[in-house]
SERO-4910 file (N, C-alpha, C, O; in steps of 0.05 Angstrom, whole numbers):
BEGIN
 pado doro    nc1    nc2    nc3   cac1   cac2   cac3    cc1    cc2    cc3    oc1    oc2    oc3
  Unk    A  -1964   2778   2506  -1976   2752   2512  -2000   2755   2531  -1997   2765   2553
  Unk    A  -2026   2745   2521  -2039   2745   2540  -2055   2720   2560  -2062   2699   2551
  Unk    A  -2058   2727   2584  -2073   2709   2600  -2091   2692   2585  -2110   2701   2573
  Unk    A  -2083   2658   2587  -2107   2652   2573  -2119   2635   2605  -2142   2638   2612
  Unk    A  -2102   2620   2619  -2119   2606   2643  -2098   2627   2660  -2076   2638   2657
  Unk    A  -2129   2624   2688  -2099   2627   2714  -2123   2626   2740  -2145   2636   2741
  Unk    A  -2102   2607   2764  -2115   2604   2784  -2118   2619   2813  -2097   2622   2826
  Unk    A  -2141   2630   2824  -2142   2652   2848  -2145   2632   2869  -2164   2617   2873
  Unk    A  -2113   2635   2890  -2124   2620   2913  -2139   2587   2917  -2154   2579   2936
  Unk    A  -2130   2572   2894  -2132   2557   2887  -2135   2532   2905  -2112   2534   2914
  Unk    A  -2146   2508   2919  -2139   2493   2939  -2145   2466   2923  -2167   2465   2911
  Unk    A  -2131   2447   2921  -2145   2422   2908  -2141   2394   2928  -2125   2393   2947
  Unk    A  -2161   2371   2916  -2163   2350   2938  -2183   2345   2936  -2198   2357   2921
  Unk    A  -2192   2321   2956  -2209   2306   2944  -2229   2311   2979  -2215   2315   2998
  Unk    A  -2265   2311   2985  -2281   2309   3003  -2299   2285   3000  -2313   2275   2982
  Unk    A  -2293   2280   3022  -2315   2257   3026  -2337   2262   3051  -2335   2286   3055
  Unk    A  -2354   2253   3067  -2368   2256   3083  -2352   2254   3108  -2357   2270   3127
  Unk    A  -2336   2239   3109  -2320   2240   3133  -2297   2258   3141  -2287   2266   3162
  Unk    A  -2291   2261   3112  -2265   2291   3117  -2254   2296   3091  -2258   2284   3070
  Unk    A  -2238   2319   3098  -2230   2333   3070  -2188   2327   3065  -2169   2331   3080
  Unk    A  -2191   2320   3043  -2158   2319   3044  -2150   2336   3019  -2156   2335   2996
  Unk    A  -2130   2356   3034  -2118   2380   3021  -2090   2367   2998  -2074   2356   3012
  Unk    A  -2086   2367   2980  -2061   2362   2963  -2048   2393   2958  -2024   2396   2959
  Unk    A  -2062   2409   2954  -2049   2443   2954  -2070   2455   2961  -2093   2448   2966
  Unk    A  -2057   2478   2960  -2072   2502   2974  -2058   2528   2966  -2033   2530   2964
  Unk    A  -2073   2545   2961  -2063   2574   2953  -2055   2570   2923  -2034   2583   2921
  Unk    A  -2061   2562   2905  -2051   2565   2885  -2055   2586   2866  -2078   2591   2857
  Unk    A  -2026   2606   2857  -2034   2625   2832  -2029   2617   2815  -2008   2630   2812
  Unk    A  -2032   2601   2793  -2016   2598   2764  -2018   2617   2747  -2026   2639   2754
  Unk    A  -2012   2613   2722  -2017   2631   2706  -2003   2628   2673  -1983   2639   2664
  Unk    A  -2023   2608   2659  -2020   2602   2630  -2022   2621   2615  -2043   2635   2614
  Unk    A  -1997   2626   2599  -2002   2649   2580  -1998   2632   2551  -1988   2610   2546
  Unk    A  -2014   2658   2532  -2015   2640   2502  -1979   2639   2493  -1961   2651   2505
  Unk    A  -1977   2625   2474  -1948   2616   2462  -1930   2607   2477  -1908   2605   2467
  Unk    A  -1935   2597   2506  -1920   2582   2524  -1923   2550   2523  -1945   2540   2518
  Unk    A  -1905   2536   2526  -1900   2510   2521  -1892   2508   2559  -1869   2512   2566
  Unk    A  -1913   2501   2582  -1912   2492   2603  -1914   2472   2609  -1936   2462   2605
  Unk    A  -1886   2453   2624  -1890   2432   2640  -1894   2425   2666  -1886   2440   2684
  Unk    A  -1907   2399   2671  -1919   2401   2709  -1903   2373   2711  -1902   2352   2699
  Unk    A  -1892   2387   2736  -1864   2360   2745  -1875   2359   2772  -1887   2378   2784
  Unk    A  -1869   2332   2783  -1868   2315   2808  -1866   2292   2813  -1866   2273   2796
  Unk    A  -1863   2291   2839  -1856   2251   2841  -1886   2249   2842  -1904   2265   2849
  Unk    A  -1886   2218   2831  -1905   2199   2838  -1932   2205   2850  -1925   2196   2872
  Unk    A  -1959   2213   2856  -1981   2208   2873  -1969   2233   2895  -1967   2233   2919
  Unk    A  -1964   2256   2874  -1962   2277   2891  -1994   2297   2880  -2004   2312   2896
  Unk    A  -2002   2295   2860  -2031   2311   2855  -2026   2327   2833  -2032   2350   2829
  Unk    A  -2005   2303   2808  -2007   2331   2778  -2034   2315   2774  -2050   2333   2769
  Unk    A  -2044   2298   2773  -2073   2288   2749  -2097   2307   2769  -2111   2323   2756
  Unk    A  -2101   2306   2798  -2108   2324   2803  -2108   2352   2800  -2130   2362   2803
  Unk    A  -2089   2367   2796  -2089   2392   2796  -2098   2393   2758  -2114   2410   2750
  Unk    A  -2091   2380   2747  -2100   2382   2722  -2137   2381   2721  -2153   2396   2710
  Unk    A  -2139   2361   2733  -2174   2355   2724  -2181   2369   2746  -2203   2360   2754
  Unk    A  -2171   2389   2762  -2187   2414   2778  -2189   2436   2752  -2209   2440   2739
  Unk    A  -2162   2449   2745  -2171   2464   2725  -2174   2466   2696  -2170   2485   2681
  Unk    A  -2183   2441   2691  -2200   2429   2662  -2234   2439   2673  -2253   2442   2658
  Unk    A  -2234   2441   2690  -2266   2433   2707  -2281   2408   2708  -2306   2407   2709
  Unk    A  -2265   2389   2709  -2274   2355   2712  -2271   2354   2739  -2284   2334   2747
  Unk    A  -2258   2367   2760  -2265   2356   2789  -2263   2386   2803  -2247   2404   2798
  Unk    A  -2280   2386   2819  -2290   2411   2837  -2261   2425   2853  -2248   2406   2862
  Unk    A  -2252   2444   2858  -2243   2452   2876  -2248   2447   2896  -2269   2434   2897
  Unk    A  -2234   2451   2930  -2235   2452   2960  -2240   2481   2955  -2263   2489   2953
  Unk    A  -2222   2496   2952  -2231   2527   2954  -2216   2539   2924  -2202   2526   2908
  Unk    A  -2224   2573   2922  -2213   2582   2901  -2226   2585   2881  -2249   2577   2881
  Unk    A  -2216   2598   2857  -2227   2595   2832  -2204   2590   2807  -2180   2594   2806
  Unk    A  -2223   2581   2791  -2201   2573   2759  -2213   2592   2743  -2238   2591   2745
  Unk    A  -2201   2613   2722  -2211   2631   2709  -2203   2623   2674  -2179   2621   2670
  Unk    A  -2219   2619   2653  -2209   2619   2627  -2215   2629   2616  -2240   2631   2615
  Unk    A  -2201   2644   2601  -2204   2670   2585  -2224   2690   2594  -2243   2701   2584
  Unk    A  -2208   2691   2626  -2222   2724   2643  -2250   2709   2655  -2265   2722   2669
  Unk    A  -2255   2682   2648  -2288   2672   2663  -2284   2651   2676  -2267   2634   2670
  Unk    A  -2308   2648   2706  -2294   2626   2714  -2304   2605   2707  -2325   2609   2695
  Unk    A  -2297   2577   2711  -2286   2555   2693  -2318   2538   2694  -2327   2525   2675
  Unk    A  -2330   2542   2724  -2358   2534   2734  -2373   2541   2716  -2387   2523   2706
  Unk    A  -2375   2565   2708  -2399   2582   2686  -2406   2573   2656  -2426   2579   2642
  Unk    A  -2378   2553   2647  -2383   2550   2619  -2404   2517   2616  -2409   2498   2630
  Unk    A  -2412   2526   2589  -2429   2497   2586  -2406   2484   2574  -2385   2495   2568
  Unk    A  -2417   2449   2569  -2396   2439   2566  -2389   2446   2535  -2366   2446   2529
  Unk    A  -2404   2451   2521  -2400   2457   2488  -2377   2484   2486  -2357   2483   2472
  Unk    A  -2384   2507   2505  -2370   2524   2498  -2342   2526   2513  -2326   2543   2507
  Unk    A  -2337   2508   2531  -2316   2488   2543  -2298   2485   2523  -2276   2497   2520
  Unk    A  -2312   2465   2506  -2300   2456   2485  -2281   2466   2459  -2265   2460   2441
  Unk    A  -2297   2488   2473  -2282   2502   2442  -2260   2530   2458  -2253   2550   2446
  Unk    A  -2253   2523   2484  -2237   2537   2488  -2213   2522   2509  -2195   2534   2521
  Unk    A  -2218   2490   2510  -2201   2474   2527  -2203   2453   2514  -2224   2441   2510
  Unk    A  -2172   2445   2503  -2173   2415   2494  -2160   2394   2509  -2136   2394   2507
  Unk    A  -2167   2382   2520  -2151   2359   2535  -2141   2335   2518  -2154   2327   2499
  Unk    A  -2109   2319   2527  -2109   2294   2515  -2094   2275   2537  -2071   2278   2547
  Unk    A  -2113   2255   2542  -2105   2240   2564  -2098   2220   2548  -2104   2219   2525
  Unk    A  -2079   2196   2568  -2063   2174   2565  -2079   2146   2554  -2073   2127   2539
  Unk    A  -2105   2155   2569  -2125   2121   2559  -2116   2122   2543  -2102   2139   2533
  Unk    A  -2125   2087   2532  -2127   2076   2510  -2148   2081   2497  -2167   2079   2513
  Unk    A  -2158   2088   2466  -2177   2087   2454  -2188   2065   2449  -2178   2044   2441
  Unk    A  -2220   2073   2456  -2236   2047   2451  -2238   2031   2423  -2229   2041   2402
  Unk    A  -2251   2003   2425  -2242   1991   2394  -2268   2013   2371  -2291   2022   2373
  Unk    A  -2250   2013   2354  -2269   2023   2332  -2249   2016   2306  -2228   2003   2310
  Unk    A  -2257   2025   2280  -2254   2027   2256  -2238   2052   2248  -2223   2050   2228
  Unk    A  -2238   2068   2257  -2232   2105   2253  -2205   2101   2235  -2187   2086   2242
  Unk    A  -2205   2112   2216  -2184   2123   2206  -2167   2141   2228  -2173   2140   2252
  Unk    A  -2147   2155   2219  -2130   2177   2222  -2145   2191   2225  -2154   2195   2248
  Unk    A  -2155   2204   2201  -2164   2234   2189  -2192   2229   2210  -2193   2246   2228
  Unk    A  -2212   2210   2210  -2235   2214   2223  -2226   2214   2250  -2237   2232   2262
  Unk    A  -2209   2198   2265  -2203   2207   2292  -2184   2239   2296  -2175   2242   2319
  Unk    A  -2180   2257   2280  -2174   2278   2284  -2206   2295   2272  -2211   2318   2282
  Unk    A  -2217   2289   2262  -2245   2301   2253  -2256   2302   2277  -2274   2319   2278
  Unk    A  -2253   2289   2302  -2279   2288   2317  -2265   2312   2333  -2282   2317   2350
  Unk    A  -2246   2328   2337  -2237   2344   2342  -2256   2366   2342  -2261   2382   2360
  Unk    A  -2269   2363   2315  -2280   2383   2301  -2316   2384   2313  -2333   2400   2303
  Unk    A  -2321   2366   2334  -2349   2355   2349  -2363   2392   2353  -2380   2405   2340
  Unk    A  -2347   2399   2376  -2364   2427   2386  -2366   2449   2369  -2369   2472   2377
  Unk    A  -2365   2439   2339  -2368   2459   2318  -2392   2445   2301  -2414   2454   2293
  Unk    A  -2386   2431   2300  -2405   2402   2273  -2440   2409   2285  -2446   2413   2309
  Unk    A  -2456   2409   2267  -2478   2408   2263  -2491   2370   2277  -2474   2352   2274
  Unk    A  -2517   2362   2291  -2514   2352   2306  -2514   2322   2292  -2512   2302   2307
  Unk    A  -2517   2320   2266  -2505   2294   2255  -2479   2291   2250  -2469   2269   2245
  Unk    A  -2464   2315   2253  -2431   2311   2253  -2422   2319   2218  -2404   2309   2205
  Unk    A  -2435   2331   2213  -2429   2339   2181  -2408   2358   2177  -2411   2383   2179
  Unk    A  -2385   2343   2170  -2368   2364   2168  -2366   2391   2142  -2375   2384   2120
  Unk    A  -2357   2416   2145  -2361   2439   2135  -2334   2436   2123  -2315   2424   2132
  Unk    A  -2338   2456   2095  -2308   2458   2087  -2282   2473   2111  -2257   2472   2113
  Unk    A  -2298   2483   2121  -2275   2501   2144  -2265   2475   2158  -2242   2465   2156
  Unk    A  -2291   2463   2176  -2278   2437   2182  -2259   2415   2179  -2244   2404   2195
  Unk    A  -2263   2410   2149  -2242   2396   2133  -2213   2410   2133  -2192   2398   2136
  Unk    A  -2216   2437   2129  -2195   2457   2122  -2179   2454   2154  -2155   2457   2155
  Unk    A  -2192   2448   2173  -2181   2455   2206  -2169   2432   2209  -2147   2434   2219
  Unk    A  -2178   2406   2202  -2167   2381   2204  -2141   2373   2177  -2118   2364   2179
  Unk    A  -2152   2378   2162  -2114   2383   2150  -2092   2399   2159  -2069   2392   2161
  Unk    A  -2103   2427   2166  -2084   2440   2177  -2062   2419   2199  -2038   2414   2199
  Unk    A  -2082   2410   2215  -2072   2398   2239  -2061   2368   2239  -2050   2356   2257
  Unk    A  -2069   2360   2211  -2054   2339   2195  -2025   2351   2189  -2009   2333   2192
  Unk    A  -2016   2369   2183  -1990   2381   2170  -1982   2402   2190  -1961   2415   2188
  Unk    A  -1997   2404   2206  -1969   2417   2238  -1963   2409   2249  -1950   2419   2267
  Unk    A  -1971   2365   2245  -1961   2352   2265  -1957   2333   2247  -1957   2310   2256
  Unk    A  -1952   2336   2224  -1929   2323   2203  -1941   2295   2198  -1923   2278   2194
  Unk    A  -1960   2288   2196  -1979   2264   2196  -2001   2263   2168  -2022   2250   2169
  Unk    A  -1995   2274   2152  -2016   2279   2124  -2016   2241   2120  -2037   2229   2126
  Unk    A  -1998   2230   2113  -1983   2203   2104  -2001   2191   2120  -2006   2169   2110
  Unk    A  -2012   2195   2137  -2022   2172   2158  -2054   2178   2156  -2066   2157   2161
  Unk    A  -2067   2195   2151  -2094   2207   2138  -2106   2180   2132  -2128   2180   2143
  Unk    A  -2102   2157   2119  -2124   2143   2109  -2120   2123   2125  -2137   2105   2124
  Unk    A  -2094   2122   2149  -2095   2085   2158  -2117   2094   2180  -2126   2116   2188
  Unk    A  -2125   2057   2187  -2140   2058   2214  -2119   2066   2241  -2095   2062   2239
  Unk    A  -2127   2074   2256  -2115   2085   2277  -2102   2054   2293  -2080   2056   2305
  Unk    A  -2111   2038   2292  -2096   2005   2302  -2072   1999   2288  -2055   1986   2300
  Unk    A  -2070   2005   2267  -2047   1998   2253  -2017   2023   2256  -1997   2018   2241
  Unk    A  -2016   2043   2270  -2002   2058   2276  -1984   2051   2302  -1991   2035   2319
  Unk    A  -1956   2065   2304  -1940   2056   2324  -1963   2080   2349  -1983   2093   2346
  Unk    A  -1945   2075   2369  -1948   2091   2390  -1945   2119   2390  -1963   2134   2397
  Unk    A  -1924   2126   2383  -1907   2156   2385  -1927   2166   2354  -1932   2190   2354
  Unk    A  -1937   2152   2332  -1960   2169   2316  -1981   2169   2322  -1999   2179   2309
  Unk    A  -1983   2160   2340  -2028   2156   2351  -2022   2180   2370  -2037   2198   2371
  Unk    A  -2000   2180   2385  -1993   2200   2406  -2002   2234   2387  -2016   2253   2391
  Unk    A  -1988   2225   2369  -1988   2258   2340  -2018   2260   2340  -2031   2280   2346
  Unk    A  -2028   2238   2332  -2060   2234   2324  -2076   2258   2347  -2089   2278   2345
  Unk    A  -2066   2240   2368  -2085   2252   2383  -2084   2285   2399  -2101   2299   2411
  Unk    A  -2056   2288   2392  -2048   2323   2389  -2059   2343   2362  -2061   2368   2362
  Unk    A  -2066   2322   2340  -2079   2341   2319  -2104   2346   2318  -2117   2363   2307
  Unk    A  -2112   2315   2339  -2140   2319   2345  -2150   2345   2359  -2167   2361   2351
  Unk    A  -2137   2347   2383  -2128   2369   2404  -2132   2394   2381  -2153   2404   2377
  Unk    A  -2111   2400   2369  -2107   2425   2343  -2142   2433   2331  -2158   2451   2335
  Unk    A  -2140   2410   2318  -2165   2419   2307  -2190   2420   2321  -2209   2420   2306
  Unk    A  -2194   2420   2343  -2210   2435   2368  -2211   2459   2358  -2232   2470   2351
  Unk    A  -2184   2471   2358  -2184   2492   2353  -2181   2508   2384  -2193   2529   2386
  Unk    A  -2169   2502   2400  -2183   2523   2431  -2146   2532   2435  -2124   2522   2429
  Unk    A  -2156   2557   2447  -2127   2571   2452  -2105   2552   2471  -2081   2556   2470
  Unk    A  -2116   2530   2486  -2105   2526   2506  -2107   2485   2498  -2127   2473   2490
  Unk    A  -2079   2475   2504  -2082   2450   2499  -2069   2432   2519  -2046   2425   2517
  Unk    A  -2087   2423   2542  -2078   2407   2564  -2076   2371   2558  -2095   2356   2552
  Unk    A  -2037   2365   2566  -2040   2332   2565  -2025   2325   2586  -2008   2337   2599
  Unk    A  -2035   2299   2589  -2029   2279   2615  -2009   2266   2603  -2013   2253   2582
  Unk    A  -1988   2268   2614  -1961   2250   2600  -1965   2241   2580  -1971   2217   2578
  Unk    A  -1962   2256   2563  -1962   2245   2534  -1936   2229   2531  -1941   2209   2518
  Unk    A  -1920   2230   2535  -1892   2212   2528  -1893   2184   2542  -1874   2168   2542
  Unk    A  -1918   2179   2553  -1909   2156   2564  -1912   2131   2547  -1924   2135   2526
  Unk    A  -1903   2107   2552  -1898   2084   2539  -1886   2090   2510  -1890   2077   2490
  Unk    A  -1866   2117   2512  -1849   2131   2482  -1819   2123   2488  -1811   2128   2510
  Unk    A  -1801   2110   2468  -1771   2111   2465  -1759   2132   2469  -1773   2148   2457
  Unk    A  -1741   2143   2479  -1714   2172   2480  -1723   2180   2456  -1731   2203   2457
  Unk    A  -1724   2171   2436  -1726   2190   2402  -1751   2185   2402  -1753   2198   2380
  Unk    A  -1771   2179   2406  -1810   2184   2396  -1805   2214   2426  -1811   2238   2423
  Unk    A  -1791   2199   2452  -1798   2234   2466  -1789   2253   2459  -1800   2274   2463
  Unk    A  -1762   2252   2443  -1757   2286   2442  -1772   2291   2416  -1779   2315   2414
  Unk    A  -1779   2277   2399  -1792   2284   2375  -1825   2293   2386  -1838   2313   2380
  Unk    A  -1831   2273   2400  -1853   2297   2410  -1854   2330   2428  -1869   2350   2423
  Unk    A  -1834   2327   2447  -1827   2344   2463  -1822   2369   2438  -1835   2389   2439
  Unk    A  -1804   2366   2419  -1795   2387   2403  -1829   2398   2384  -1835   2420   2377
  Unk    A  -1839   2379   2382  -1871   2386   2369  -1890   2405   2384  -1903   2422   2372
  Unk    A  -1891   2400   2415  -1898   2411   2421  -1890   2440   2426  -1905   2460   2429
  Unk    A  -1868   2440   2426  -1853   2470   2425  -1860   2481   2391  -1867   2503   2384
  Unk    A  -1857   2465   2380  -1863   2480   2353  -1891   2488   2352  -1899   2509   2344
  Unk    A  -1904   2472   2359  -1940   2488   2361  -1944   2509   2380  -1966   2521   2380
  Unk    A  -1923   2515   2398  -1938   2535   2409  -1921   2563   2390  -1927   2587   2389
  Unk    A  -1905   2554   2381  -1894   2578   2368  -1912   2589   2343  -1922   2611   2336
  Unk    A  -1911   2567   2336  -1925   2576   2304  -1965   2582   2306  -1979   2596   2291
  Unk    A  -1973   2566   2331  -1999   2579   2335  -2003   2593   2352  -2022   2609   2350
  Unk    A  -1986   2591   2373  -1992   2616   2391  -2009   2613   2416  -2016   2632   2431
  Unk    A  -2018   2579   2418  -2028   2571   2429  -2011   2564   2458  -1987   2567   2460
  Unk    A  -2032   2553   2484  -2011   2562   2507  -2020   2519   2497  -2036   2508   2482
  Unk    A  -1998   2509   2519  -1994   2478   2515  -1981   2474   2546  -1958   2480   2553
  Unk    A  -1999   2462   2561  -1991   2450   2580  -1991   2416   2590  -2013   2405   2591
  Unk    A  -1969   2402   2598  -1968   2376   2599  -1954   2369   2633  -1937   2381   2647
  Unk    A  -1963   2355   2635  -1944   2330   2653  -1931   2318   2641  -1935   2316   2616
  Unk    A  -1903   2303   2657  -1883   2290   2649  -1867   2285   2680  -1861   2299   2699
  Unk    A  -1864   2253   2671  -1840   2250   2682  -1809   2253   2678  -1791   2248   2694
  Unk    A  -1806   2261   2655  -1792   2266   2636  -1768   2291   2643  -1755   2300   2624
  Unk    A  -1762   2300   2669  -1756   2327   2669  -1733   2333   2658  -1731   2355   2647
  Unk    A  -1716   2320   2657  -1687   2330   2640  -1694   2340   2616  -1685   2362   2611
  Unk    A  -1709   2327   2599  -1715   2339   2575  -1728   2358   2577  -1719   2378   2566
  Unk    A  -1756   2361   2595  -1770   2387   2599  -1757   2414   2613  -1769   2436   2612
  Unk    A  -1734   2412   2624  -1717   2435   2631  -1710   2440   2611  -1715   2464   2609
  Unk    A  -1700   2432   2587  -1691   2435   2562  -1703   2452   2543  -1692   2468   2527
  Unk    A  -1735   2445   2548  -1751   2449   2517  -1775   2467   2538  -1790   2480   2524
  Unk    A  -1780   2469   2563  -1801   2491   2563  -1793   2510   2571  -1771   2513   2582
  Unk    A  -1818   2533   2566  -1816   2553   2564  -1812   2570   2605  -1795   2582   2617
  Unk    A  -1843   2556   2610  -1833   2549   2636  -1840   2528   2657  -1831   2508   2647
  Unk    A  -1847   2523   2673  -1849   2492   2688  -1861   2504   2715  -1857   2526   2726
  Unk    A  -1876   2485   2722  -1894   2489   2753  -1889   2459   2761  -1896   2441   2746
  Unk    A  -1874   2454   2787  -1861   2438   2798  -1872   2448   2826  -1871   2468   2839
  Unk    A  -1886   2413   2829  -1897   2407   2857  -1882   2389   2871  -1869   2371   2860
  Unk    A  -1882   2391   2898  -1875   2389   2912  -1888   2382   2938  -1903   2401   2941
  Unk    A  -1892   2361   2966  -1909   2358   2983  -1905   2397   2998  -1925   2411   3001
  Unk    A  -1889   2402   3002  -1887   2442   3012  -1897   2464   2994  -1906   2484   3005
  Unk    A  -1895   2464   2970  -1900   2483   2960  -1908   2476   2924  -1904   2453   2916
  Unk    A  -1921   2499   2906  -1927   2490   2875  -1914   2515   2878  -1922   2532   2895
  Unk    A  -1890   2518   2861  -1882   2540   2839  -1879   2546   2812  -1862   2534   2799
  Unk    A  -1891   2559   2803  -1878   2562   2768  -1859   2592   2763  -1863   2614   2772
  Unk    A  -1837   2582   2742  -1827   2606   2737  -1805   2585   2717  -1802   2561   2721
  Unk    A  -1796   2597   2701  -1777   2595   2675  -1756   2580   2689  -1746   2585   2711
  Unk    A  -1745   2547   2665  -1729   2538   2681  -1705   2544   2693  -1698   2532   2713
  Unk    A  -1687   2569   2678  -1667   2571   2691  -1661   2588   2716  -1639   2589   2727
  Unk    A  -1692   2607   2726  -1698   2613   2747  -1702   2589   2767  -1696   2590   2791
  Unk    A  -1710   2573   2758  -1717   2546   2788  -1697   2541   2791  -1693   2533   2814
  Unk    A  -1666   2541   2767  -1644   2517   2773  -1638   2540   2792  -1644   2536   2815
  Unk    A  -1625   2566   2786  -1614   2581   2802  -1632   2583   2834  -1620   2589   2854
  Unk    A  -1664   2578   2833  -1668   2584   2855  -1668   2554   2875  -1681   2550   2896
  Unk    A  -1650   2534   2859  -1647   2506   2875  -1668   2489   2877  -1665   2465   2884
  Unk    A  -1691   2500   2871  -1721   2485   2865  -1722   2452   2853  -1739   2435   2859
  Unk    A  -1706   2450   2839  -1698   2418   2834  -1691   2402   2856  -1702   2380   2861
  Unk    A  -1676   2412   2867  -1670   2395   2894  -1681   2388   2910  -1675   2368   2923
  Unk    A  -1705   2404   2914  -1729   2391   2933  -1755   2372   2924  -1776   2367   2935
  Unk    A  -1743   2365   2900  -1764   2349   2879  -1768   2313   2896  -1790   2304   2901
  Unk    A  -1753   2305   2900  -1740   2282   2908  -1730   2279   2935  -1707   2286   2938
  Unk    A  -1742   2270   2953  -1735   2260   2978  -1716   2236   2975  -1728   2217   2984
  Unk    A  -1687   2227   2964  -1668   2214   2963  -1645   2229   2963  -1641   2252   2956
  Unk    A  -1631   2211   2975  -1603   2234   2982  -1583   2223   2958  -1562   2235   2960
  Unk    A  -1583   2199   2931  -1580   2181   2921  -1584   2200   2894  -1568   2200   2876
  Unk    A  -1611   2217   2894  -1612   2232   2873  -1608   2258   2866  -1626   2272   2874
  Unk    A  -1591   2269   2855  -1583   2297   2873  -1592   2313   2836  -1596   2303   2814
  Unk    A  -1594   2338   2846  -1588   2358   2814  -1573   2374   2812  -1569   2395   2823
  Unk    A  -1555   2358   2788  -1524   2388   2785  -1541   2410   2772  -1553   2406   2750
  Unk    A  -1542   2432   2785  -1550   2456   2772  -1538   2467   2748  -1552   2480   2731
  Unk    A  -1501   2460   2744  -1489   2463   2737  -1497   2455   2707  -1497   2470   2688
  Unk    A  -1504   2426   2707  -1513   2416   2684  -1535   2412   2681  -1540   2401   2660
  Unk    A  -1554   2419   2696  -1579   2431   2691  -1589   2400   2687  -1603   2397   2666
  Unk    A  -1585   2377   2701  -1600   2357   2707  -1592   2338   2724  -1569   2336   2732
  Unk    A  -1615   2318   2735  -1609   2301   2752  -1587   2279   2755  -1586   2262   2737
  Unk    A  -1569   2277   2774  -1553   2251   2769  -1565   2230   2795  -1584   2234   2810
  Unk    A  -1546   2206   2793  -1555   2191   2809  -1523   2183   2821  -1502   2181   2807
  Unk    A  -1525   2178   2848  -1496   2171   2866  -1489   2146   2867  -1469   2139   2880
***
């Protein structure tokens, strides 16, 4: 497996003229391809931050973010593109778009500059129609779709980018128990079958102890990552949650409540 992101000494947070406020500091991560990684914490502890530090949408305090061996500052945004896919929570703006054309635009940092799609193009966007089990949905407008399939939509969109590495912001949110594990299990199947590394937020953690590969769990003291059943044994759950009300049986490898 090799390194596709990873962070040197990492510090994130936000400066203003009057002072600097630290959310972490020291960070090593380290995304490898065919890993399915999740980022756990309470509430307005700094996952959307730490994410849009190493996307390269918000500057570091100190440190560097490296992708694929370069650091993250150096790339233009085109060739960005074709090696980092992001999918955030907004809502999509009003338009017309089919399915198939809102997974086409996927295909932008390749397309010629009227947007003309190439047969490879076409060929990248079905692919990514049928690894995320969505061919059937190809001709509707994207308004007429539930939630948990615009969610698919916008993961095939992601796909047919095409970039080794696929970063989302709680994708499960506003999803039923069955639209999350059906996504949760998708995303495990894409990293298997492409090989691609897939990293998300979630509040979701019972399920994400379940289904990833491994998990980076913040905390106001410390960010660790390492394979879940290394955190259960190393008690790392327990310090997730400042309530004495919420405890984690290790035993059963999830949260209860008293």
């Amino acid at each position: 497996m090799n390194t596709i992101l990873e962070t040197s000494n990492l510090s994130i947070g936000y400066k203003s003229k009057k002072e600097t406020a630290v959310i972490a500091e020291n960070l090593n991560l380290n995304l490898s391809s065919g890993k399915l990684i999740s980022l756990i914490g309470a509430n307005g502890i700094g996952k959307s931050t730490l994410l849009r530090t190493i996307t390269g949408i918000q500057q570091p305090l100190a440190g560097n973010v490296f992708l694929n061996d370069k650091n993250i500052n150096t790339y233009t945004p085109l060739d960005l593109a074709q090696n980092l896919s992001l999918v955030l929570t907004e809502k999509l703006p009003p338009s017309n778009l089919s399915v198939f054309e809102l997974v086409a635009l996927g295909r932008q940092p390749y397309t010629n500059w009227i947007g003309t799609l190439t047969p490879t193009d076409i060929e990248k966007v079905q692919e990514a129609l049928e690894l995320t089990q969505i061919e059937h949905l190809a001709q509707k407008k994207h308004y007429e779709i539930s939630d948990g399939q615009l969610q698919k939509v916008l993961i095939a969109r992601a796909l047919a980018q095409d970039t080794p590495l696929i970063i989302l912001d709680e994708p499960t949110t506003h999803l039923d128990l069955l639209h999350k594990v059906a996504l949760f299990k998708l995303l495990k199947k894409l990293t298997q079958e492409t090989q691609k590394c897939i990293l998300f937020s979630t509040h979701d953690i019972d399920l994400a102890i379940q289904l990833s590969d491994e998990m980076i769990i913040m905390t106001p003291e410390l960010i660790i990552q390492d394979e879940p059943c290394n955190l259960i044994s190393k008690g790392s759950f327990a310090t997730l949650f400042k309530d004495e009300h919420i405890i984690f049986d290790a035993e059963r490898g999830k949260f209860i409540i008293t």
